[in-house]
N, C-alpha and C positions, 0 to 999 in steps of 0.2 A: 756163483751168482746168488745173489741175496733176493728168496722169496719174498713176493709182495702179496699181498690180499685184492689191491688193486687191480693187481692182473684177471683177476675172475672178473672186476667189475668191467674192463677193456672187453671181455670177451662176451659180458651180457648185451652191452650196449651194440657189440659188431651184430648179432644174433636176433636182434632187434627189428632191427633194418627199418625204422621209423620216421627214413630222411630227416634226422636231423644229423649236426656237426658235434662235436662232443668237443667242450671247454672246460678245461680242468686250469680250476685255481690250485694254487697255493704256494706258502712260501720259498725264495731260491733253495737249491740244494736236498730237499726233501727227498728227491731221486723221482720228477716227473718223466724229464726225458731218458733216463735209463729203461724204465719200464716201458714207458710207451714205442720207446727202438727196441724192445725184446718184440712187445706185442707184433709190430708191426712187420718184423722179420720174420716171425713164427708164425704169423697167418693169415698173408696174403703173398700171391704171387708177381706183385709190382709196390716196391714201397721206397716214395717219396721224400726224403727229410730236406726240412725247409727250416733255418734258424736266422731269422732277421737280424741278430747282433752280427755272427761269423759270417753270414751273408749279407750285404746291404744293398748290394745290388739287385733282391730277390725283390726291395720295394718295387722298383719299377712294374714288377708284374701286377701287379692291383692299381697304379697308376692307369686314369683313362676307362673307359667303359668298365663294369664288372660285370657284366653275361657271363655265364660260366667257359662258354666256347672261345672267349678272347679271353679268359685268365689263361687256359689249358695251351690255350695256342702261344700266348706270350710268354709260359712257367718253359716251353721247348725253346724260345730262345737263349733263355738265361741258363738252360740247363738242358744243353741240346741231348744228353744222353739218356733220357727218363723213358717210358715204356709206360704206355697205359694198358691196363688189363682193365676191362667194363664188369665193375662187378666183383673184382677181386684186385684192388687198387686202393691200400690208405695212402693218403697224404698229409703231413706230419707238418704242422704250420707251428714253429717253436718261436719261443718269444713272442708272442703276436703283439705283445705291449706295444713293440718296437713300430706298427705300421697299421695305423686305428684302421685301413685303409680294407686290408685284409678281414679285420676281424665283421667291417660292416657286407663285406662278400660272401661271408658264411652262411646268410642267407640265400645267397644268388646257386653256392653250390650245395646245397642242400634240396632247392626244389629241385636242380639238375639232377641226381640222384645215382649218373652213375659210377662215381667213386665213394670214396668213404674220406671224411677228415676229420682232423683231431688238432686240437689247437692246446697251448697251452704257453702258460706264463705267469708273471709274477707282476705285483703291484697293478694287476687289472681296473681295481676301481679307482685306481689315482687319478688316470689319465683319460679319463672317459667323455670330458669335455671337448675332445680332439675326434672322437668318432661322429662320424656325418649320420650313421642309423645303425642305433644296438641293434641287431637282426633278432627280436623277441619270436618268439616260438618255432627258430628254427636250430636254435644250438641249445643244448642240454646242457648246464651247466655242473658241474659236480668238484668238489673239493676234495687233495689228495694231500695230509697229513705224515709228517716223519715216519716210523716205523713204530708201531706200539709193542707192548710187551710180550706179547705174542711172537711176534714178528720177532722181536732181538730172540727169544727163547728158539725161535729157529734156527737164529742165526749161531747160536750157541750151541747147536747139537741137539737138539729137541725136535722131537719129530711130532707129529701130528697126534701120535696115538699114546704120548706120555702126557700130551695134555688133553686129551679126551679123557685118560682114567685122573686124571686132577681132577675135569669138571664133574665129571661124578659125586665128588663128595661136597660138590657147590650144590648140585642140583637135589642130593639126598639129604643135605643141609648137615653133614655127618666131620667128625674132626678128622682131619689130616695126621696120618702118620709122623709123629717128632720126626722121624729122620729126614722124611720129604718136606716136614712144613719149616725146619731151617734151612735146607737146602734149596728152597724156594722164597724164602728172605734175603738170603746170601744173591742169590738172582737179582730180588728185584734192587736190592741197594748197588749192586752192580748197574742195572739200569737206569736208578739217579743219577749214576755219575754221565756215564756214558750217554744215553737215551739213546734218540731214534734217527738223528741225521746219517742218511745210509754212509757217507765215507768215513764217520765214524765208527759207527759198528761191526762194520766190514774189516778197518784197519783192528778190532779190537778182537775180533772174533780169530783173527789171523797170528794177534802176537802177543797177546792179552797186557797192555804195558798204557797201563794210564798218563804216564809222562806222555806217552804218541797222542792219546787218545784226547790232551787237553790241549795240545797243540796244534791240533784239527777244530778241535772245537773254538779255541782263538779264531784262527785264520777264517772260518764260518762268522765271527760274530764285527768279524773286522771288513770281511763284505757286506755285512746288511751296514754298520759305518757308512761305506759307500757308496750304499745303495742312496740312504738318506741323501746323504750328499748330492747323488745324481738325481734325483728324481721329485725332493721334498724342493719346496721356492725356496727362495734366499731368507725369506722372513721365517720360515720354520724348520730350517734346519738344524740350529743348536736348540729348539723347544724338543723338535720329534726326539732326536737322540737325548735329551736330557729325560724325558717322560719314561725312555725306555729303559734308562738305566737307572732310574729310581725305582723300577718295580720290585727288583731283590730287596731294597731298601721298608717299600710297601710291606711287602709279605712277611719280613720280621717284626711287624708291629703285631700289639694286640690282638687290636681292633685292626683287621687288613682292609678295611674299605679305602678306596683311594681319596688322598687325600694328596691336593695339587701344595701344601706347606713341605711337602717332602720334597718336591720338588726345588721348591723358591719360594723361600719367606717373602707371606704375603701376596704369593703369589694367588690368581681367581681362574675361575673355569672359562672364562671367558676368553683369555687370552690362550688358554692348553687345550682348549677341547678339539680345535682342528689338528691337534698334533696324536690325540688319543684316536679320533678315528681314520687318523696318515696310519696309523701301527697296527689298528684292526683291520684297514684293508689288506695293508701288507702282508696278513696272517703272519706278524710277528709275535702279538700278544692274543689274548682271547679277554673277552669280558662277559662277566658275571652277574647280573644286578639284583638288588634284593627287592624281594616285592613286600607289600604292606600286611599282606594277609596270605598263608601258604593255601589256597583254594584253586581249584579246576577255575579258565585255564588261568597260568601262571602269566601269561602277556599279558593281560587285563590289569594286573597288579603291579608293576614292573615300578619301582621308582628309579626315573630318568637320570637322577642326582647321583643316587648312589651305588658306585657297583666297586669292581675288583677287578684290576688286571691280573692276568695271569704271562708268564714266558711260554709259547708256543711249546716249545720244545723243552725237556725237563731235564734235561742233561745240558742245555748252554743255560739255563738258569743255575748248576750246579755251578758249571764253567765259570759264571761272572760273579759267581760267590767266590772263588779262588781256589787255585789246589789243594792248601792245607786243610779247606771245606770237607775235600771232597774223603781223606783220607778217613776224617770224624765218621764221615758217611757211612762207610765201608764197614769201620773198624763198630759200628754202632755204639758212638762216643758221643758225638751231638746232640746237645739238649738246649731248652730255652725256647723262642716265638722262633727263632731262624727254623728248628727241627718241623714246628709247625707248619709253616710256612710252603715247607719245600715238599714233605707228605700232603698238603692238601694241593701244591701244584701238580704231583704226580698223579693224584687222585683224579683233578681236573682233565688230565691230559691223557689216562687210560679212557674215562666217561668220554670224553669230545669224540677222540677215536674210534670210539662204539657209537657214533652218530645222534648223543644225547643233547639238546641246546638245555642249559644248566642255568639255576637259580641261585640264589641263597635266601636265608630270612633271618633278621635281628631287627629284635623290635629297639626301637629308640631308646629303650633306659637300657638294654644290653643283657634282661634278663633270661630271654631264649634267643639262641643264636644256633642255629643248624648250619654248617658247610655248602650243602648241596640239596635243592629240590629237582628231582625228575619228574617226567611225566611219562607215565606205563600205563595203556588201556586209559589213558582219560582219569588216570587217577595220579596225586604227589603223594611219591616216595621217596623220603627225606634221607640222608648220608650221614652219616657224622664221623667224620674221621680223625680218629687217633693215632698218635706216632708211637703212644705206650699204650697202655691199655686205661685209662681215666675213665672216669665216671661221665654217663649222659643223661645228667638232668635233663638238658632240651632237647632231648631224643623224646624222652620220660616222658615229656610235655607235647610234645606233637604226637604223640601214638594215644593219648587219650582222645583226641577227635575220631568221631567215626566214622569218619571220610575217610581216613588215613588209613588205608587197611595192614600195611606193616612200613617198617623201617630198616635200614641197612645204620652197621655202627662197624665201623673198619678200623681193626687194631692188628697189634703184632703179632699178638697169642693168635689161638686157635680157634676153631668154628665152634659156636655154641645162638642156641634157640630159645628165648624167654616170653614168650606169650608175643606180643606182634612184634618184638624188636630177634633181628638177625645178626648176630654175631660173626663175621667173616675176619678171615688175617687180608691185609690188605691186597695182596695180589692176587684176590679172588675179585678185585675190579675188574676183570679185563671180562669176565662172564655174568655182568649184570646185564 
């Protein structure tokens, strides 16, 4: 069983008990419903699974009145063998994409209050115009991401307490022992390749054989294919998949601001911008925008025009660069804007993880350009991440503000501490 962080959050929410429904985003395969059928078999005494694709017949229950007592009375027709326990009863409502019908009920069993539900599914905000009432303040919404590096380092034999004496030397800001600090590069370029989609990690943790490992990863990138397909209109089907599959193309540019000529010469934002945010509901890509000035707060500044996609997951970003990518990866052979590219993905994708909504800043002539702005205590702490060790002019230049009380600069070498700029190797991302 591949441990999840999630699962703590499952268990905060049951603990709660706040009558609300608990809705988790995010994109197919991530391992929603794995964990929530752990959760749900390991602590409650009556537990429910409802999956509106492999079931369709389950609509009918949300059909017709939605009082909670005619869903509960009509959920025993369709599934005459279920068992209510009052108070110790989830109910596992999967796909809810599939039955807008359901998801506007969540209110109705949420004041009811006594069972517990959990809903969950993919492509949520696509189909929204189909729902008769978002039930607002009565379902919690919460988003659940691949596996972070954390997470595969579990999944690799690492247990809790080799990575608590790691963070140690994050939090003493002290250098990492050579043997441990390659030994922990070798890790994480392993999880470039691989990343966090749990049947990959699982299948990798099991036989360690990158040929399986990309072959899963295929088959994963050839469902959201048909995701598209199923679920995007006829008029933006070859834009959404065209959009997505120029983002590897994006990220080995210089300058990685998105730029729709990669797409299709000539091509305007006008005609791709419903397709960029078909990709950002889908939580397939994540976006980045640069603001005009790196200042407290960072939305105020946001330019609408300009941002950065990123690949959700850093390991089918590896995948759609190609195998021969991925070997570069490994063998730490890979150089040029592609190297870049794919360390400031991974970079994006340990921070998202860690529940950070993420900036950038370059000013228009291109003379400071920072990676990444966070916001910590109400204050921006700017990233800059290296795939070698390179020089940080515009690190240099943002840490003279003295708003900015320090800076992170993420290279391959070792920890080191220069007046407010922080020196880290990068897979001390995961403990910002």
């Amino acid at each position: 069983m591949l441990k999840r962080k999630f699962y703590d959050r499952l268990l905060e929410w049951k603990e709660r008990k706040n009558n609300t429904c608990l809705l988790v985003r995010g994109a197919r395969q991530i391992g929603k419903t794995y964990i929530i059928d752990v959760f749900g078999r390991e602590n409650y005494k009556s537990y429910i699974y409802i999956n509106f694709i492999e079931q369709p017949q389950a609509k009918d229950i949300f059909e017709g009145e939605l009082s909670a007592d005619e869903i509960y009375k009509r959920l025993t027709l369709v599934m005459p063998e279920v068992v209510y326990t009052e108070n110790d009863t989830l109910i596992f409502l999967d796909e809810i994409q599939e039955c807008p019908n359901a998801r506007t009920a969540l209110k109705f069993l949420a004041l009811d209050g006594r069972y517990d539900v959990v809903a969950s599914g993919s492509l949520l905000g696509i189909r929204y115009k189909k729902i008769v009432s978002i039930p607002v303040g009565y379902e919690e919404q919460v988003e659940m991401y691949s596996m972070d590096f954390e997470e595969f380092l579990w999944a690799c034999g690492y247990d809790e307490q080799k990575i608590l004496s790691l963070r140690e030397y994050f939090d003493k800001k002290e250098k990492v022992p050579e043997a441990v600090h390659e030994k922990m590069m070798s890790l994480l370029r392993e999880y470039i390749v691989v990343g966090g989609m749990p049947a990959v990690v699982s299948r990798f943790a099991e036989t360690h054989h990158f040929g399986e490992v990309h072959k899963i990863q295929q088959m994963i990138l050839d469902s959201y294919y048909d995701d598209i397909s199923k679920y995007a209109s006829n008029t933006e089907k070859p834009k959404v998949k065209n959009v997505y599959l120029s983002v590897p193309k994006q990220l080995a540019r210089e300058n990685k601001k998105f730029q729709f000529s990669v797409v299709e010469k000539k091509a305007t934002a006008r005609k791709y911008e419903n397709s960029i945010e078909w990709l950002r509901d889908a939580n397939l890509v994540r976006m980045c925008y640069n603001v005009s000035v790196p200042d407290f707060p960072l939305a105020a500044y946001e330019k609408e025009n300009q941002y950065k996609l990123y690949i959700s997951d850093i390991g089918l970003l590896s995948a759609m660069y190609g195998y021969d990518m991925k070997k570069a990866v490994i063998d730490n052979t890979l150089k040029g804007n592609v190297k870049g590219g794919i360390y400031e993905n991974l970079v994006l994708d340990m921070l998202s993880k860690r529940g950070y909504k993420l900036n950038y800043y370059r000013t228009d002539n291109g003379s400071v350009e920072i990676e990444f702005l966070l916001t910590i205590d109400a204050q921006i702490i700017p990233v800059e991440v290296k795939a070698g060790n390179g020089s940080t002019i515009s690190l240099n230049t943002l840490l003279e503000k003295d708003s900015i009380p320090y800076g992170y600069k993420l290279i391959s070498g070792n920890t080191g501490v220069n007046d407010k700029k922080i020196v880290l190797p990068l897979y001390m991302a995961m403990f910002i």
